[in-house]
PDBQT receptor file of N, H, CA, C and O in Angstrom, charges set to zero:
ATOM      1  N   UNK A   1     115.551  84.767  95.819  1.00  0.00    +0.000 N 
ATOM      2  CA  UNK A   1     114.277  85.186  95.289  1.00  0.00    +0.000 C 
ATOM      3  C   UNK A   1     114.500  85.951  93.982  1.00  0.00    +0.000 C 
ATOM      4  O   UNK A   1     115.636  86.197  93.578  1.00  0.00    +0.000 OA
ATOM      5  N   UNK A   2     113.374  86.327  93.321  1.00  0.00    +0.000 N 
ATOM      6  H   UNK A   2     112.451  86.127  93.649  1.00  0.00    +0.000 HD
ATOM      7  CA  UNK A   2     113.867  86.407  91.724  1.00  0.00    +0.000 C 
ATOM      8  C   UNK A   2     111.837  87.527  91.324  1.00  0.00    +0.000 C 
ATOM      9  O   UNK A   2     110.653  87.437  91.646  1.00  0.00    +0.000 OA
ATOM     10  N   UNK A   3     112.503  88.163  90.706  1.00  0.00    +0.000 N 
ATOM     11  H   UNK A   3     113.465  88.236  90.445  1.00  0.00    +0.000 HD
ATOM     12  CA  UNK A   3     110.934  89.058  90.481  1.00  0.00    +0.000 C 
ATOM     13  C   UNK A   3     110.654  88.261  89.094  1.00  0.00    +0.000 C 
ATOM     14  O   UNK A   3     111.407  87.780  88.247  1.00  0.00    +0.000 OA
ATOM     15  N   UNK A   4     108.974  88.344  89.259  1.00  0.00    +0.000 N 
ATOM     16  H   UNK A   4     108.363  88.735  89.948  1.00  0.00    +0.000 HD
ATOM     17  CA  UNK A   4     108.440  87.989  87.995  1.00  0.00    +0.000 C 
ATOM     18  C   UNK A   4     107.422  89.192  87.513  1.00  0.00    +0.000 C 
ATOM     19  O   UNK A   4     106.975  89.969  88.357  1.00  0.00    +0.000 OA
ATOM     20  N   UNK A   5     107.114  89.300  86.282  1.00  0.00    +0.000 N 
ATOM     21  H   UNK A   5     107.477  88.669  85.597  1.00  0.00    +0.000 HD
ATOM     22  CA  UNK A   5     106.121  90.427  85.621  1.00  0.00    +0.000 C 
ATOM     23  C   UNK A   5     105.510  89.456  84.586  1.00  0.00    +0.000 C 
ATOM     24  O   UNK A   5     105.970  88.713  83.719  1.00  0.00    +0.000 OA
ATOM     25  N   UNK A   6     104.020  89.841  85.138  1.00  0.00    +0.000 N 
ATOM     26  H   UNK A   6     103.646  90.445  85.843  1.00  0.00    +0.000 HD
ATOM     27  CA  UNK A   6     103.031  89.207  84.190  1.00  0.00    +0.000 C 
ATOM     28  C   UNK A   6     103.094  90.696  83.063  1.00  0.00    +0.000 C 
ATOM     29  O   UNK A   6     102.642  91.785  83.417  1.00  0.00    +0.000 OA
ATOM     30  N   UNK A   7     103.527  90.534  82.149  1.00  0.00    +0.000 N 
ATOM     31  H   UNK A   7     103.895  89.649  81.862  1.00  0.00    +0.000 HD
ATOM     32  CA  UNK A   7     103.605  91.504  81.103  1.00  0.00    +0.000 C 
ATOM     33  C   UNK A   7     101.971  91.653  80.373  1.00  0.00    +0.000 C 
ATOM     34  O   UNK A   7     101.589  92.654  79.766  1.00  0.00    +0.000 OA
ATOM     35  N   UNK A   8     101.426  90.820  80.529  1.00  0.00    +0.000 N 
ATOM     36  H   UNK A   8     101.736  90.007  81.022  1.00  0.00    +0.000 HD
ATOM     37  CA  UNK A   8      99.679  90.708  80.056  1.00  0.00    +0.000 C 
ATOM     38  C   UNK A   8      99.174  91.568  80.625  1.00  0.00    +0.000 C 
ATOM     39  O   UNK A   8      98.750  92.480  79.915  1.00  0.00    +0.000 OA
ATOM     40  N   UNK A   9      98.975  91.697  82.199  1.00  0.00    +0.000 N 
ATOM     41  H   UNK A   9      99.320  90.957  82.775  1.00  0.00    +0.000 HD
ATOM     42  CA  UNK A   9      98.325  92.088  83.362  1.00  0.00    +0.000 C 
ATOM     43  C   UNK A   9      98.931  93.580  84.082  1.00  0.00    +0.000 C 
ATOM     44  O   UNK A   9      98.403  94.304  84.926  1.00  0.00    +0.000 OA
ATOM     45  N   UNK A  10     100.319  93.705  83.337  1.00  0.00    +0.000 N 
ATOM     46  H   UNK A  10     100.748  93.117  82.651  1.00  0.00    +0.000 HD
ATOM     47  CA  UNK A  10     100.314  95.219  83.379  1.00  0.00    +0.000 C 
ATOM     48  C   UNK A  10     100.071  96.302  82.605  1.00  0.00    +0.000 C 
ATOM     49  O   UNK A  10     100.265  96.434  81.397  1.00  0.00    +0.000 OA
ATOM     50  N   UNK A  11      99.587  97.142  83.471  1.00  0.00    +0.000 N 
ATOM     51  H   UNK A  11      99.429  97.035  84.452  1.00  0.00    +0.000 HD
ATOM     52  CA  UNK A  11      99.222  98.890  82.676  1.00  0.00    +0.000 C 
ATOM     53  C   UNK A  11      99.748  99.551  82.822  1.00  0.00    +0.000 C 
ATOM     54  O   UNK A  11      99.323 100.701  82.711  1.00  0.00    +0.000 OA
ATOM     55  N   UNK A  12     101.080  99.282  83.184  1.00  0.00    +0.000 N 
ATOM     56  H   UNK A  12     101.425  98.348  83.274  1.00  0.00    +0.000 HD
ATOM     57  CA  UNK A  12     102.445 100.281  83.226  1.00  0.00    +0.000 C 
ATOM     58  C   UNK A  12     101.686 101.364  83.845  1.00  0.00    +0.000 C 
ATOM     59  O   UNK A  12     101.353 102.255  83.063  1.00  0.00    +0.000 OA
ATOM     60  N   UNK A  13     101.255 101.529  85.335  1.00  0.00    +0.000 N 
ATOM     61  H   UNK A  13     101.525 100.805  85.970  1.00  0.00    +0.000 HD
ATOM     62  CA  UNK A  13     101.128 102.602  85.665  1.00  0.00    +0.000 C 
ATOM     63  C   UNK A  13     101.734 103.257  86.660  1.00  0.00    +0.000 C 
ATOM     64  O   UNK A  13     101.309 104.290  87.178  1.00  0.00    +0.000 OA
ATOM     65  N   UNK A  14     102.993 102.526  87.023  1.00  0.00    +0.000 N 
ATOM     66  H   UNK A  14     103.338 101.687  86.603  1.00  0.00    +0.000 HD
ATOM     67  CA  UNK A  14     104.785 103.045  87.495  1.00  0.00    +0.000 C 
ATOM     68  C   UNK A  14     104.498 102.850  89.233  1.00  0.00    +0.000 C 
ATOM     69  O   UNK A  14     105.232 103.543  89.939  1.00  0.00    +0.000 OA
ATOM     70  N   UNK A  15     103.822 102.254  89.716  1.00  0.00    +0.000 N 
ATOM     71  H   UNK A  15     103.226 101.691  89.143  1.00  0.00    +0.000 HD
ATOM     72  CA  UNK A  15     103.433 102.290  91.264  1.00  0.00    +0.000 C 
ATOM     73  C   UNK A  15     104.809 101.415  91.120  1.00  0.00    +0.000 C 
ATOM     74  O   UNK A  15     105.912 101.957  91.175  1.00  0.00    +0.000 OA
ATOM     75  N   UNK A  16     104.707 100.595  91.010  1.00  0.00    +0.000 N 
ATOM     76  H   UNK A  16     103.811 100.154  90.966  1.00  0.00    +0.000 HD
ATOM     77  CA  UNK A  16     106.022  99.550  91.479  1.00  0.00    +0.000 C 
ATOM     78  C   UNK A  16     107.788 100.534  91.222  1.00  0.00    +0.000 C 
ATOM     79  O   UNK A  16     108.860 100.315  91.785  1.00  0.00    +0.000 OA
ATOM     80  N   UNK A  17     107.535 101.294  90.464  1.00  0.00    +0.000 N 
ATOM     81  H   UNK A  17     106.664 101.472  90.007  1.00  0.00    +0.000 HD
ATOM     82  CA  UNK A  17     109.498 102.234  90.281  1.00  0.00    +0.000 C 
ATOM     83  C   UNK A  17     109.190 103.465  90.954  1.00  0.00    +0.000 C 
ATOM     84  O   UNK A  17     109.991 104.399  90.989  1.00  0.00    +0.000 OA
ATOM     85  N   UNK A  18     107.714 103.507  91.648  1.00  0.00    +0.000 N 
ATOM     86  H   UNK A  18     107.063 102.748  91.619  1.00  0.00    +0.000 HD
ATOM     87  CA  UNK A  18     108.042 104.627  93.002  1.00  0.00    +0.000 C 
ATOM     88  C   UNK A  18     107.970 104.087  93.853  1.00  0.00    +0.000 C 
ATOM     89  O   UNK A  18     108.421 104.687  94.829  1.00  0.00    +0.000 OA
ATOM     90  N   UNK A  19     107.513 102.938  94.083  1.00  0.00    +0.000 N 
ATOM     91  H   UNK A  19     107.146 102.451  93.291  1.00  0.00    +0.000 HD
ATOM     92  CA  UNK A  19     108.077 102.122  95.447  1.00  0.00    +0.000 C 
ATOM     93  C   UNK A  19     109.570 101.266  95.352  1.00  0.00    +0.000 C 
ATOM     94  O   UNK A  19     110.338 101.356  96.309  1.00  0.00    +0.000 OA
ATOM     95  N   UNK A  20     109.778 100.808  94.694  1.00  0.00    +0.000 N 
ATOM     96  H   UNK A  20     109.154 100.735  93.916  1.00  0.00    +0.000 HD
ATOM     97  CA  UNK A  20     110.937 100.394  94.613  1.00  0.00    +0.000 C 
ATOM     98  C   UNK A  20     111.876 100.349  92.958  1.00  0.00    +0.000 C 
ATOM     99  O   UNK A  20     111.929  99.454  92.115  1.00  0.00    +0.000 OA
ATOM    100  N   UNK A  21     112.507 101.690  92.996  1.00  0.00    +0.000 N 
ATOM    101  H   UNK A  21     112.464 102.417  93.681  1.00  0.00    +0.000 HD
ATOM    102  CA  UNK A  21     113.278 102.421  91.688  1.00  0.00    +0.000 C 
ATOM    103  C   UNK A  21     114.372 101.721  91.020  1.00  0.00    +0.000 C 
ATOM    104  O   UNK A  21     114.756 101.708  89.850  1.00  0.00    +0.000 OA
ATOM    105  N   UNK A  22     114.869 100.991  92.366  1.00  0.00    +0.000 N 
ATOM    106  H   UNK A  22     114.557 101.002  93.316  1.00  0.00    +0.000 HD
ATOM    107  CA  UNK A  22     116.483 100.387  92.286  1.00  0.00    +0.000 C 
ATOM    108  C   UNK A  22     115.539  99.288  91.445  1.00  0.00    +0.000 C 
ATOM    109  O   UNK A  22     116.125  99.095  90.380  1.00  0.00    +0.000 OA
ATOM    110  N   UNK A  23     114.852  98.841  91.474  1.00  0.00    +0.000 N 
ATOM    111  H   UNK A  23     114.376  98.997  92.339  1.00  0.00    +0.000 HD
ATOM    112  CA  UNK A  23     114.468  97.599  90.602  1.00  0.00    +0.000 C 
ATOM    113  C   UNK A  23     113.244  97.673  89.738  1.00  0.00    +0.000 C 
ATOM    114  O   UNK A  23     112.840  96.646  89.193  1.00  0.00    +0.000 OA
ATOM    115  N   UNK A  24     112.545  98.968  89.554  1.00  0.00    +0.000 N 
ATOM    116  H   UNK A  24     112.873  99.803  89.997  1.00  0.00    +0.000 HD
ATOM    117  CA  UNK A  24     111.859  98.992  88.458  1.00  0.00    +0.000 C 
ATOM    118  C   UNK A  24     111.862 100.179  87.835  1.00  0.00    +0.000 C 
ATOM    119  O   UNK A  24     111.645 101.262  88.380  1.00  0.00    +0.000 OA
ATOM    120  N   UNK A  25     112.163  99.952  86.414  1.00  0.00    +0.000 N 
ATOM    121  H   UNK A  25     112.339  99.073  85.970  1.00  0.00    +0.000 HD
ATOM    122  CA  UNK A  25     111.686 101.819  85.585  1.00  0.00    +0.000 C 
ATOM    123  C   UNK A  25     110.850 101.377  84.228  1.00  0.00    +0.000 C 
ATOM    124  O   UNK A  25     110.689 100.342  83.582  1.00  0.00    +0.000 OA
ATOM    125  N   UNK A  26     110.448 102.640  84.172  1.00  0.00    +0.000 N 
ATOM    126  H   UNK A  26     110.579 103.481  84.697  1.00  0.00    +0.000 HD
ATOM    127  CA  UNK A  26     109.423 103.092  82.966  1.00  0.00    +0.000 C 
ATOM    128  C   UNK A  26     109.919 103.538  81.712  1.00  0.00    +0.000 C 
ATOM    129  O   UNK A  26     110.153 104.720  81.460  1.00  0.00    +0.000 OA
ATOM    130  N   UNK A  27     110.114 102.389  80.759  1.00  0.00    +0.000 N 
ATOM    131  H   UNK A  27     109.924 101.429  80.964  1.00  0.00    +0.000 HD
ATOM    132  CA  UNK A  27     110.770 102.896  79.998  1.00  0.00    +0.000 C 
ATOM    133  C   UNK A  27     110.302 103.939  79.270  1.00  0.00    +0.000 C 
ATOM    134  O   UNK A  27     109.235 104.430  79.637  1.00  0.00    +0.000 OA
ATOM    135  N   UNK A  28     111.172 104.651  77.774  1.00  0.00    +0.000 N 
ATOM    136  H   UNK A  28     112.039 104.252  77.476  1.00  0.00    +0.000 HD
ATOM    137  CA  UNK A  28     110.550 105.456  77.122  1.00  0.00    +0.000 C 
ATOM    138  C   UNK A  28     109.854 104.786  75.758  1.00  0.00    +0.000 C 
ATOM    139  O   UNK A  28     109.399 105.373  74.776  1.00  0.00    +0.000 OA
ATOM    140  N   UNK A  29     109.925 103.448  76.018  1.00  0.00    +0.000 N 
ATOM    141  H   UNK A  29     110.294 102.971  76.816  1.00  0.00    +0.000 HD
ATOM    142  CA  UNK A  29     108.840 102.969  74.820  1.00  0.00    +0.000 C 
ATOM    143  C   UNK A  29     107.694 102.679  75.865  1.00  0.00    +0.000 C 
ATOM    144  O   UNK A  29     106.954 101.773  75.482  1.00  0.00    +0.000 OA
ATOM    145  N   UNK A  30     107.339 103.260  77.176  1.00  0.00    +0.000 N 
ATOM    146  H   UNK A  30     107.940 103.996  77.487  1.00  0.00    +0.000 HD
ATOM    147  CA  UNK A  30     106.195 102.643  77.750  1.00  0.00    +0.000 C 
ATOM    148  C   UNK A  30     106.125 101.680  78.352  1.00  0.00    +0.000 C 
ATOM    149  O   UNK A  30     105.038 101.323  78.806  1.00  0.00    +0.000 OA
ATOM    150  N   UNK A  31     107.307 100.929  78.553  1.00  0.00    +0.000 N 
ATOM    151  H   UNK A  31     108.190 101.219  78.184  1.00  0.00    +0.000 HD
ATOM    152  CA  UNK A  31     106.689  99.492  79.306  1.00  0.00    +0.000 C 
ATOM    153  C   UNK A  31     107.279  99.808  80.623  1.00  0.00    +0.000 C 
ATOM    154  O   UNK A  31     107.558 100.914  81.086  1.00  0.00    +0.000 OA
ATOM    155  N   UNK A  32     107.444  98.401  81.244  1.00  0.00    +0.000 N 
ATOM    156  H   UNK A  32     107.217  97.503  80.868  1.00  0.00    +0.000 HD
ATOM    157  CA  UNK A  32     107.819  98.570  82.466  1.00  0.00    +0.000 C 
ATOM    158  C   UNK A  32     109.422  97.677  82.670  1.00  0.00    +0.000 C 
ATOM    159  O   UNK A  32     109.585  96.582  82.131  1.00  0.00    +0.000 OA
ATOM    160  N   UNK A  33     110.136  98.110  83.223  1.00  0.00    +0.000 N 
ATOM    161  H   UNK A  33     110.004  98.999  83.660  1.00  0.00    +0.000 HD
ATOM    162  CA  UNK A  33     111.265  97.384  82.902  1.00  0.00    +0.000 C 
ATOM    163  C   UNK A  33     112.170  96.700  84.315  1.00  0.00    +0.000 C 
ATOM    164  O   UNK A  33     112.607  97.374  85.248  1.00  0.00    +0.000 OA
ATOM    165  N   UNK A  34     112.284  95.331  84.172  1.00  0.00    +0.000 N 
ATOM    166  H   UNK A  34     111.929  94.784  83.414  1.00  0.00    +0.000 HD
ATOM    167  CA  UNK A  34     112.768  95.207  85.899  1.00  0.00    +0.000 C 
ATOM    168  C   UNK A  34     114.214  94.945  85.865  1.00  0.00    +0.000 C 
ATOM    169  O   UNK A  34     114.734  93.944  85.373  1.00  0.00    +0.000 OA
ATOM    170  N   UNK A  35     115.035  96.277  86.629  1.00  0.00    +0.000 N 
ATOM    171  H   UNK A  35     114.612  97.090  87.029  1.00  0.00    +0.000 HD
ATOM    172  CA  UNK A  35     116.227  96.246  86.271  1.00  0.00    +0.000 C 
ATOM    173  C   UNK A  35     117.349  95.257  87.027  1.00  0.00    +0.000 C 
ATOM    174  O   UNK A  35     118.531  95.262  86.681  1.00  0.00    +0.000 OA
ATOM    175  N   UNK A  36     116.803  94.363  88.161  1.00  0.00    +0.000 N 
ATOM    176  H   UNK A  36     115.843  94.360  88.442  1.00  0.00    +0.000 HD
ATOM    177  CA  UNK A  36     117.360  93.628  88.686  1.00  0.00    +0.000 C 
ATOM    178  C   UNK A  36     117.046  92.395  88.806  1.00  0.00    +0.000 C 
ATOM    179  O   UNK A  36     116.119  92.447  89.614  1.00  0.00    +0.000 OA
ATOM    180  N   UNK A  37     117.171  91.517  88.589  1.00  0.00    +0.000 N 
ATOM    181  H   UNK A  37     117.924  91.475  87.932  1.00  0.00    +0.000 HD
ATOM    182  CA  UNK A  37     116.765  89.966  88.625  1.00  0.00    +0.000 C 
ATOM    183  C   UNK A  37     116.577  89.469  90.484  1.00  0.00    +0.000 C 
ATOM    184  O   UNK A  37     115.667  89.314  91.299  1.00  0.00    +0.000 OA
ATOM    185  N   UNK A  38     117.989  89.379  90.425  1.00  0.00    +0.000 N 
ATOM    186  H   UNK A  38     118.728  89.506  89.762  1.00  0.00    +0.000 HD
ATOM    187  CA  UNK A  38     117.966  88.965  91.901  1.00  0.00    +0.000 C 
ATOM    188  C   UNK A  38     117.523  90.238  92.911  1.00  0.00    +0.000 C 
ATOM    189  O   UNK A  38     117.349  91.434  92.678  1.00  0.00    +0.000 OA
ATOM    190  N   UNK A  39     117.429  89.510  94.024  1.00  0.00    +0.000 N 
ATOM    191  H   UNK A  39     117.571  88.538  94.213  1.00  0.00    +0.000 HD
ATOM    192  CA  UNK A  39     116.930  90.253  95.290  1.00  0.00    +0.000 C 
ATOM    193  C   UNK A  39     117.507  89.888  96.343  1.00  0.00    +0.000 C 
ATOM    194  O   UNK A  39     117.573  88.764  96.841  1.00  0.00    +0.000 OA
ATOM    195  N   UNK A  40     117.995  91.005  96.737  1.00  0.00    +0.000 N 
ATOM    196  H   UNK A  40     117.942  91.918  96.333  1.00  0.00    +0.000 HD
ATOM    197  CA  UNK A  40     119.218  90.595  98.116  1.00  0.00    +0.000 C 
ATOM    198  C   UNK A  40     118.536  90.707  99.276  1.00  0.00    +0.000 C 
ATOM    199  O   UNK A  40     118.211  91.864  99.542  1.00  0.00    +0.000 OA
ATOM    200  N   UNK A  41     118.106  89.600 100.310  1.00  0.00    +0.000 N 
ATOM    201  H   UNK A  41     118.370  88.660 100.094  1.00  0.00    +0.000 HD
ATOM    202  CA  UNK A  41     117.603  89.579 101.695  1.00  0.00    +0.000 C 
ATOM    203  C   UNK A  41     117.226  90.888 101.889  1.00  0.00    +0.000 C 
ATOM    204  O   UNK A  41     115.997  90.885 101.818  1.00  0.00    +0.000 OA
ATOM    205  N   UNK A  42     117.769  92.428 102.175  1.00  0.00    +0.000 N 
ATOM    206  H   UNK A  42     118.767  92.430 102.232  1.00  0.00    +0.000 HD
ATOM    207  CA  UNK A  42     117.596  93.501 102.753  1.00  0.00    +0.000 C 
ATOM    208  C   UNK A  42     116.637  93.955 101.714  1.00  0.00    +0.000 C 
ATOM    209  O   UNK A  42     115.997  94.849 102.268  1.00  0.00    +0.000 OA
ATOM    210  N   UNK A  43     116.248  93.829 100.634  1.00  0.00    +0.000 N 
ATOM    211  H   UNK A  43     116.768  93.103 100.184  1.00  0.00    +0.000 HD
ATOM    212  CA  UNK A  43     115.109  94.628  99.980  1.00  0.00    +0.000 C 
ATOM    213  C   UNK A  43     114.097  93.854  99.753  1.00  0.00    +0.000 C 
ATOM    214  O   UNK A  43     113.245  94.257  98.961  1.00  0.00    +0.000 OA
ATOM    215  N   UNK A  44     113.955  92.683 100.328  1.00  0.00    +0.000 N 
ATOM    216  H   UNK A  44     114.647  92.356 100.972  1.00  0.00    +0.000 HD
ATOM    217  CA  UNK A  44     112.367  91.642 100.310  1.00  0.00    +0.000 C 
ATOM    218  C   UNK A  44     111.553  92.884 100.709  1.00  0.00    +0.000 C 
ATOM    219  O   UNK A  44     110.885  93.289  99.758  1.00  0.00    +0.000 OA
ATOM    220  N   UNK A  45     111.435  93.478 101.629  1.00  0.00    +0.000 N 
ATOM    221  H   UNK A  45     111.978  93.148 102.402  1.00  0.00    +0.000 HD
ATOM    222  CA  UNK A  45     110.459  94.155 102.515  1.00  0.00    +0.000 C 
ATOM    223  C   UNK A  45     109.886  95.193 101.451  1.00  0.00    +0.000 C 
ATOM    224  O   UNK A  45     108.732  95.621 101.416  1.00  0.00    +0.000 OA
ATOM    225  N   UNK A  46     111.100  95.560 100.454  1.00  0.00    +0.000 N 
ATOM    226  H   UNK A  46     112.037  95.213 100.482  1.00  0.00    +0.000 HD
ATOM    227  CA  UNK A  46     110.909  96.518  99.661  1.00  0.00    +0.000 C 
ATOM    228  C   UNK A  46     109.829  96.373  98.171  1.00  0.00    +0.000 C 
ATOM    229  O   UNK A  46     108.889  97.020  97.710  1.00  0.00    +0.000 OA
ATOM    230  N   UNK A  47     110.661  95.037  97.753  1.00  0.00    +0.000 N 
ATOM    231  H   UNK A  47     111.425  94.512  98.128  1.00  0.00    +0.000 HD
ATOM    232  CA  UNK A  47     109.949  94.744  96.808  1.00  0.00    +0.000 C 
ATOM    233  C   UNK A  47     108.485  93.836  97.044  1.00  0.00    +0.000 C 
ATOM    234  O   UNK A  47     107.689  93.942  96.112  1.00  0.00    +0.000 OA
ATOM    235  N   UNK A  48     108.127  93.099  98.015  1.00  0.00    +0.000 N 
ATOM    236  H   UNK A  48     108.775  93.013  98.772  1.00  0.00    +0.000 HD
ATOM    237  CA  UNK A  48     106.815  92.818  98.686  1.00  0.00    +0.000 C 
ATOM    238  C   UNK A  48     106.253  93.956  98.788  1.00  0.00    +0.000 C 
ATOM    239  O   UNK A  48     105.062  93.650  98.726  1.00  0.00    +0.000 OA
ATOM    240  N   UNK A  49     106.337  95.781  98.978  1.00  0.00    +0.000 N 
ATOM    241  H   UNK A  49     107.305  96.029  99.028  1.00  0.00    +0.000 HD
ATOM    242  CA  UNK A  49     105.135  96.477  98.909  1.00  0.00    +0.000 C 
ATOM    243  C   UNK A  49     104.959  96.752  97.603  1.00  0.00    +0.000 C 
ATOM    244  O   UNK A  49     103.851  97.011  97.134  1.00  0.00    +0.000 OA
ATOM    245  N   UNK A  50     106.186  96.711  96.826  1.00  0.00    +0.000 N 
ATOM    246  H   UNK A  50     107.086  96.501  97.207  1.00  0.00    +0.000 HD
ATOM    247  CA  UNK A  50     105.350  96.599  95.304  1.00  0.00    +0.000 C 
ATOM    248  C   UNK A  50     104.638  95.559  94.825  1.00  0.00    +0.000 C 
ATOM    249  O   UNK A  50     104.135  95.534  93.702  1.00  0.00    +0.000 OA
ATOM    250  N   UNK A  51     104.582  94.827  95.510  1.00  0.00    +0.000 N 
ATOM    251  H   UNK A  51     104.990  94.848  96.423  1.00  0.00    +0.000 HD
ATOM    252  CA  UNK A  51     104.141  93.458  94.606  1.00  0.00    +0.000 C 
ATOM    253  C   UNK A  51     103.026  93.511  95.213  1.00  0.00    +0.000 C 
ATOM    254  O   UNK A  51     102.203  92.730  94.735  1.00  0.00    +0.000 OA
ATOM    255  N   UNK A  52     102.567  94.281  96.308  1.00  0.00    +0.000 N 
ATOM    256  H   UNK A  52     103.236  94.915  96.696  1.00  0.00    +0.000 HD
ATOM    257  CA  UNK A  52     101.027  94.571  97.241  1.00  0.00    +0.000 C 
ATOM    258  C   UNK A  52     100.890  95.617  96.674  1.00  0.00    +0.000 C 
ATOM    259  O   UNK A  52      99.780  95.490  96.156  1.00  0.00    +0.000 OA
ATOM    260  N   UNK A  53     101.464  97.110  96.266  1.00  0.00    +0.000 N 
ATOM    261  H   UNK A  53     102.365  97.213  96.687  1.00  0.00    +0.000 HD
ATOM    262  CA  UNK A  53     100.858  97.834  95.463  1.00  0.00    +0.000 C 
ATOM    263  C   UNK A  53     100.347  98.079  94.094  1.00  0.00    +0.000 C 
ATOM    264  O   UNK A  53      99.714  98.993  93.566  1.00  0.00    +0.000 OA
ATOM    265  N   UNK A  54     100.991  96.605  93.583  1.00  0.00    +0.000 N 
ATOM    266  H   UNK A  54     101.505  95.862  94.012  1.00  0.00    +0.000 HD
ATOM    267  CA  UNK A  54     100.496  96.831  92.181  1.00  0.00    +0.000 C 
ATOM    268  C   UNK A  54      98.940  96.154  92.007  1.00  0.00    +0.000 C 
ATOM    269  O   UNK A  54      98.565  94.995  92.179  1.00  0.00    +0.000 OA
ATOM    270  N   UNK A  55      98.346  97.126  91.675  1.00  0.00    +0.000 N 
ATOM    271  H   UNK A  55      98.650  98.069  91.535  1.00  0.00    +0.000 HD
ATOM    272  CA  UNK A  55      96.878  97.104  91.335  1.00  0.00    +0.000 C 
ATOM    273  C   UNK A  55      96.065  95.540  90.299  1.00  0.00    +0.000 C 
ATOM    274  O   UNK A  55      95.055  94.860  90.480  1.00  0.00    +0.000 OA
ATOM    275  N   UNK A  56      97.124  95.542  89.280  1.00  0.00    +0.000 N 
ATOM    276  H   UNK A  56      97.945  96.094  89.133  1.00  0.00    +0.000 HD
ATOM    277  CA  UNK A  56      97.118  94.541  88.887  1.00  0.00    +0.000 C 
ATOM    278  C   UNK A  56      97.719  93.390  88.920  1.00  0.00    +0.000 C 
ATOM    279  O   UNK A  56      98.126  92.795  87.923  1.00  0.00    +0.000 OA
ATOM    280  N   UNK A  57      97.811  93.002  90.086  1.00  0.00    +0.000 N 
ATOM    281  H   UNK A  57      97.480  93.485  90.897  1.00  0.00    +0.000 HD
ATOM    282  CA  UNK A  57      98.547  92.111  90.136  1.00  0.00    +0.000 C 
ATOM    283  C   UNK A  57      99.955  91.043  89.337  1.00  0.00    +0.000 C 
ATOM    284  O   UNK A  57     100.316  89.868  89.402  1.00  0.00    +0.000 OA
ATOM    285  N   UNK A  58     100.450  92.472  88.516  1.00  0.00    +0.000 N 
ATOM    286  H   UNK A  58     100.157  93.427  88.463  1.00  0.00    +0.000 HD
ATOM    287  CA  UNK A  58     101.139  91.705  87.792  1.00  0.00    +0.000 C 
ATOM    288  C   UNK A  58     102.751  91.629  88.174  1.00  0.00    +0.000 C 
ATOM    289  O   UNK A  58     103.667  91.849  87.382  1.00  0.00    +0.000 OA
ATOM    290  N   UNK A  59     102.872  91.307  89.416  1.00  0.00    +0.000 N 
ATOM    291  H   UNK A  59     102.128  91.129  90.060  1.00  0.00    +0.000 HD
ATOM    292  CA  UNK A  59     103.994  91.034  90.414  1.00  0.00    +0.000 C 
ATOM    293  C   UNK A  59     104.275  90.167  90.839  1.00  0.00    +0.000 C 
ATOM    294  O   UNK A  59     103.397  89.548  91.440  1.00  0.00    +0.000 OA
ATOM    295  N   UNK A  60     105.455  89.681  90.797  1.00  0.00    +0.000 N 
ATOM    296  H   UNK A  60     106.168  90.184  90.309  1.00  0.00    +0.000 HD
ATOM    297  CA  UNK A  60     105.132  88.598  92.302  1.00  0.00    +0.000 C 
ATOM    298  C   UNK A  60     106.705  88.618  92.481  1.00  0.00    +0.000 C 
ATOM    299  O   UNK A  60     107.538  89.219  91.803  1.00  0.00    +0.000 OA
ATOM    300  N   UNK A  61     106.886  87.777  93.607  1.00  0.00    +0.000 N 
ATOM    301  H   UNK A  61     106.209  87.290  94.158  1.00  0.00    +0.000 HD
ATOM    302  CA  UNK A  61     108.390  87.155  94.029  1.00  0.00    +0.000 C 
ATOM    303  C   UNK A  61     108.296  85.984  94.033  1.00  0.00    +0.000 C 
ATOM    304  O   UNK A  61     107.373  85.573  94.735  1.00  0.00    +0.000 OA
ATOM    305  N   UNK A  62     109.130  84.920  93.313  1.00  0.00    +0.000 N 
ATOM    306  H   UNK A  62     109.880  85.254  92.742  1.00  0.00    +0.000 HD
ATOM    307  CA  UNK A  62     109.682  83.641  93.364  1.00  0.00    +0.000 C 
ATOM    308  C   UNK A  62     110.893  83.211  93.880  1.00  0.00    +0.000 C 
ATOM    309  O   UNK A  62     112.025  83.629  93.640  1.00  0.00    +0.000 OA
ATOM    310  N   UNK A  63     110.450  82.163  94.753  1.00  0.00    +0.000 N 
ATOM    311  H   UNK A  63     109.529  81.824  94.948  1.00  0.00    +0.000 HD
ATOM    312  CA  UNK A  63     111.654  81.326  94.939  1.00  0.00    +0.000 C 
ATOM    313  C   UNK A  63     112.722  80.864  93.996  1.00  0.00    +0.000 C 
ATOM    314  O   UNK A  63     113.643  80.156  94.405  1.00  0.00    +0.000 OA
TER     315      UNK A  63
């Protein structure tokens, strides 16, 4: 599995790097930055509540 960011549809408003840090931060130019590509079996659970907490839907997980 592999994270995607609709970069359009976010408002960088950091819900996704307090739910899951190891794979997202805020940079200091403001955006949002996803520091891991892949996703190892044990953090699906993790990165699925970000991808349900982000407001704007600009998350997802791909096959």
């Amino acid at each position: 599995m592999r994270i995607e960011l609709d970069r359009v549809k976010c408002n960088v408003l950091g819900i996704c790097e307090s739910v899951a840090p190891d794979f997202f931060e805020i940079t200091d130019d403001g955006d949002v930055a996803v520091l891991r590509d892949d996703v190892p079996a044990e953090c699906v659970a993790e990165l699925e509540e970000a991808v349900a907490a982000c407001p704007t839907e600009a998350l997802r997980l791909a096959r």
